[in-house]
C-alpha positions in Angstrom: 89.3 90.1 99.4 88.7 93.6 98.3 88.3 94.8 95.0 90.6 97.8 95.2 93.9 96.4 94.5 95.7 99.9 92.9 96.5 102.4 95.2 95.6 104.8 92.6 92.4 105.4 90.0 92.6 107.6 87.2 89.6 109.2 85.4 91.6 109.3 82.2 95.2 108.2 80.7 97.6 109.4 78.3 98.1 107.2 75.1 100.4 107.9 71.7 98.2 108.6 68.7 99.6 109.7 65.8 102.5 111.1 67.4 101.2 113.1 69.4 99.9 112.7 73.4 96.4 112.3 74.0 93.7 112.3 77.2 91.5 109.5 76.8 88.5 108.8 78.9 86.3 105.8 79.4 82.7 105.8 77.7 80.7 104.1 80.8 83.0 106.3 83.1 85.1 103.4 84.7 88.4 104.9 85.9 91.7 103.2 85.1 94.5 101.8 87.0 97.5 102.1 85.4 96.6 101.6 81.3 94.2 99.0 81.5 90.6 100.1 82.0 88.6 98.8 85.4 85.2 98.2 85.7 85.3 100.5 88.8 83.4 103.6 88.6 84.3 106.7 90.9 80.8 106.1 93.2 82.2 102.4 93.8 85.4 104.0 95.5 85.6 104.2 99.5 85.8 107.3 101.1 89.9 106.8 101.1 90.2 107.7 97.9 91.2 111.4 97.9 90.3 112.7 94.6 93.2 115.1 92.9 95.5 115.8 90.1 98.6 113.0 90.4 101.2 112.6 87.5 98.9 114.7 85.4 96.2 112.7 86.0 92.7 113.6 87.5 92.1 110.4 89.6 91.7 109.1 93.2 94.4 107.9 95.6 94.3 105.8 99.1 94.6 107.0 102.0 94.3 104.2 103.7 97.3 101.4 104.5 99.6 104.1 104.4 102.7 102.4 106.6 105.5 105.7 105.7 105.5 109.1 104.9 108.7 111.1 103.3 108.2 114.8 102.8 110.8 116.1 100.6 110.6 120.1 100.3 112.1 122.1 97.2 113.5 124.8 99.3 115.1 126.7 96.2 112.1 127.9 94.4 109.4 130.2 95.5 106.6 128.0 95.6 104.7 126.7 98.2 104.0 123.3 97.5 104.2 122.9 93.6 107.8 121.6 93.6 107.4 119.7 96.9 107.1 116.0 97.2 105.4 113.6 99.3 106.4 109.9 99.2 104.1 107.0 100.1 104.8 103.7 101.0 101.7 101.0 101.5 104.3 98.0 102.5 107.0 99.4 105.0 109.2 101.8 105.7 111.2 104.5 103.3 114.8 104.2 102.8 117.4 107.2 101.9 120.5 106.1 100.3 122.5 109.6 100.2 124.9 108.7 97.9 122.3 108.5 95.1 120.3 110.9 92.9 116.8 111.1 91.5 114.5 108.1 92.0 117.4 106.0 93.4 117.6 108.2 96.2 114.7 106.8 98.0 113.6 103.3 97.8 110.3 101.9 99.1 108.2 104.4 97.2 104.9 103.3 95.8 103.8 106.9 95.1 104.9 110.1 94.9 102.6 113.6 95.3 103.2 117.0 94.2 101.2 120.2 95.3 98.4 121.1 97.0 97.2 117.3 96.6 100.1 116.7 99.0 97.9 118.1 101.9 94.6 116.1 101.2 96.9 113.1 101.3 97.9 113.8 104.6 94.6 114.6 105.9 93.3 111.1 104.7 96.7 109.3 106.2 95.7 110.8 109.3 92.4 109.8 109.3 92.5 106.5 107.3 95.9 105.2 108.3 95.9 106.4 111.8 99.1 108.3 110.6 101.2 110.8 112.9 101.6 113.6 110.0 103.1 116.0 112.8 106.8 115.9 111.8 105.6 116.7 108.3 103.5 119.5 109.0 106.1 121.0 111.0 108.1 120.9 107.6 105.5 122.3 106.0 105.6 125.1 108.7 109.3 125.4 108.3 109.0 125.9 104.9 105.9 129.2 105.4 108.5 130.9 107.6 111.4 130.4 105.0 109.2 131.6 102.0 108.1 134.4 104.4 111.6 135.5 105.1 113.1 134.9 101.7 110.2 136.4 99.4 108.3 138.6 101.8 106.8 140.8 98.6 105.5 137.3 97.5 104.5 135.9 101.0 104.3 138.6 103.1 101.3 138.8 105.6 99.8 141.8 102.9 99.8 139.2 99.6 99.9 135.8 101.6 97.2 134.8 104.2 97.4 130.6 104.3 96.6 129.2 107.6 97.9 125.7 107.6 96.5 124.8 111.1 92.6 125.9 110.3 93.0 124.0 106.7 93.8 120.8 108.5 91.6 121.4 111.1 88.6 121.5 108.9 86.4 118.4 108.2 87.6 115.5 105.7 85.9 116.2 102.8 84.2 112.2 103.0 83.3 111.2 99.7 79.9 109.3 99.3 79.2 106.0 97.6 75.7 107.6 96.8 75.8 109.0 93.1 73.2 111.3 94.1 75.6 113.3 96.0 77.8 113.5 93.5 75.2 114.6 90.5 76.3 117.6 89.5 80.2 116.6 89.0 79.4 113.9 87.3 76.9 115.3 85.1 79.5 118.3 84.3 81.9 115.2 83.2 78.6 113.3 81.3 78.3 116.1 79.1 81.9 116.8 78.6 82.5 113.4 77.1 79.5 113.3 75.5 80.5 116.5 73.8 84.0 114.7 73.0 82.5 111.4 71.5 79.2 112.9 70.1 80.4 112.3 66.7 83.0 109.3 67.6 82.0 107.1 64.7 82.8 109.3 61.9 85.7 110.6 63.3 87.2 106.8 64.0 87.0 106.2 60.5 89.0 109.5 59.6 91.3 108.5 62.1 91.6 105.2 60.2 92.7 106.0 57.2 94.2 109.1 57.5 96.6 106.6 60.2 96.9 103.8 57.6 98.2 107.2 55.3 100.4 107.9 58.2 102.0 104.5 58.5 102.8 103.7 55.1 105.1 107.2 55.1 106.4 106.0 57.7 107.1 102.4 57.5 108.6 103.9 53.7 111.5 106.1 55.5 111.5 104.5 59.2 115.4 104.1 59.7 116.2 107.1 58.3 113.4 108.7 59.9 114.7 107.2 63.4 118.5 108.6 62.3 117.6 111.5 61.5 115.7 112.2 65.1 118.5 110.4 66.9 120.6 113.4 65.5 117.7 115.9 66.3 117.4 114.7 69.6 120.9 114.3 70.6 121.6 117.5 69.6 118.9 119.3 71.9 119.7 116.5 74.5 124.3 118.2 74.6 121.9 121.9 74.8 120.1 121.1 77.9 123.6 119.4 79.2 125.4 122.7 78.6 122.0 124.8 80.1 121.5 126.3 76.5 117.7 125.0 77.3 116.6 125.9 80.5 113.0 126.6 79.6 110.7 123.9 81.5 107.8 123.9 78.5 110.9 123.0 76.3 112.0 120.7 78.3 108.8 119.1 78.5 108.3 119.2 74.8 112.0 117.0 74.1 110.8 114.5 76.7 107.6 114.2 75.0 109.5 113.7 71.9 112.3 111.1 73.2 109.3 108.8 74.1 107.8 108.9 71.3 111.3 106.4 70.1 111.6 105.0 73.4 111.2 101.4 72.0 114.9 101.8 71.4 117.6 102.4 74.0 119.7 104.7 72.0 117.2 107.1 72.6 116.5 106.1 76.5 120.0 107.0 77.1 119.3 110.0 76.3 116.0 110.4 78.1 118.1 109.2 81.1 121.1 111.6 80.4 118.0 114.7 80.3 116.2 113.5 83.3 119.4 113.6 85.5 121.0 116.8 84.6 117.3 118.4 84.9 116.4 116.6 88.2 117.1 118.9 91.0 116.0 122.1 88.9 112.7 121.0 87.6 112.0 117.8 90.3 107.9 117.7 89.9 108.6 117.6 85.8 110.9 115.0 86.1 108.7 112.3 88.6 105.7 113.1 86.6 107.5 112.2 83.2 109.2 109.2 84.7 106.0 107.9 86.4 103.8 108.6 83.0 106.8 106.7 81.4 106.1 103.7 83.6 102.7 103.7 83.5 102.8 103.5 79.6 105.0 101.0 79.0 105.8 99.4 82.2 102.3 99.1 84.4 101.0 96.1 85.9 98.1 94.3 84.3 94.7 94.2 86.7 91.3 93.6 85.3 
């Protein structure tokens, strides 16, 4: 039986401290599936694993047992790929029900990719999974001539050069089990955490009391704390409704904020309420916060 059971491995993952979101990464450099630590490291993974950013993540995904692909273009915004979507399934085949919205529009989804990680994917389906990604790149294709036609001072030939057919035709980029090969990333990421923990001990005990401070203020006013963001939140929550708030980096910031309460449904609602009205607009924002949303509070355990 093998022992890569998640389709995906992150370097590091998002936890809640203090109220605020924070990238943590692990000391001996295992990767993480989901919120629990592994005691994978990123030289254990097989060449399938196409490294890349995924729900605002720096990790590695599979390539390999991919059984569907859904490619879902954002054909209203001028961006290539940031705002497109690529849907995965490992375990059959992906179903559109049309009368739905958002994430119930699909079902049979085990991953979603956004951006330029969206054509590594499909060169490792290819390759790995035997995959015919031809209907998809003909998408893709579809979607060069639109931007072409529709933005030429953007994607004209004179600003715009990308040659999808000599990108795919270039080599898989295999990835080595031999650290060796991989020295000088992970040395770059060595020194980067070694930087970030150099003076962990003194800073954990900081951390300790100024949280035990924290807590006691908190645990002193919580319900009138938790009614007074309610009000807060719903109020910003009737603005986004009536596209007072438009601004994605605002947008971002209430959805941060709505789950940092979201131990209590009241304020799911209105998670729920934001996340449909801004779905179509801002589609990458919304699967990235949803999927970070499960992954915190909803991920299956693995050791």
């Amino acid at each position: 039986m093998s022992r890569f059971k998640s389709n995906l491995y992150t370097v590091e993952r998002r936890v809640w401290r203090n109220h605020k979101l924070c990238w943590i990464q692990n000391d001996d450099f295992t990767l993480f599936s989901g919120h629990h630590k592994t005691k994978i490291k990123e030289e254990d993974l097989p060449e399938w694993y196409v490294f890349g950013r995924y729900y605002k993540l720096w990790g590695f995904l599979s390539t390999k047992g991919i059984t569907d692909l859904q490619y879902i273009p954002n054909l209203w915004i001028n961006h290539f790929l940031k705002d497109d979507c690529l849907l995965i399934s490992y375990s059959g085949k992906i179903e559109e029900h049309p009368d739905s919205i958002g994430f119930e529009k699909y079902s049979g989804v085990d991953e979603r990719v956004w951006g330029n990680e969206i054509l590594d994917v499909l060169k490792g389906a290819r390759m790995f999974s035997e995959y015919d990604i031809a209907p998809i790149m003909e998408q893709i294709r579809e979607k060069q001539h639109i931007l072409i036609e529709n933005y030429p001072d953007e994607f004209g030939p004179h600003k715009w050069s990308f040659d999808l057919d000599e990108w795919m035709a270039e080599e898989y980029p295999l990835r080595s089990p031999n650290l060796l090969q991989q020295s000088h990333h992970r040395k770059k990421r060595e020194a980067e955490l070694r930087e970030l923990y150099g003076k962990k001990e003194d800073r954990q005990m900081d951390e300790c009391q100024h949280a035990m401070e924290e807590l006691r203020n908190i645990v002193e006013g919580i319900s009138n704390l938790r009614d007074t963001a309610y009000a807060h939140y719903s109020l910003l929550v009737e603005q986004v409704l009536k596209d007072q708030i438009t601004d994605e980096q605002q947008l971002e910031q209430i959805m941060d904020g709505l789950c940092d309460f979201c131990d209590e449904i009241r304020f799911i609602d209105l998670y729920r309420r934001l996340c449909r009205h801004i779905y179509y607009q801002y589609p990458q924002l919304v699967g990235e916060h949803v999927a970070l949303f499960r992954a915190l509070f909803e991920g299956p355990d693995e050791n």
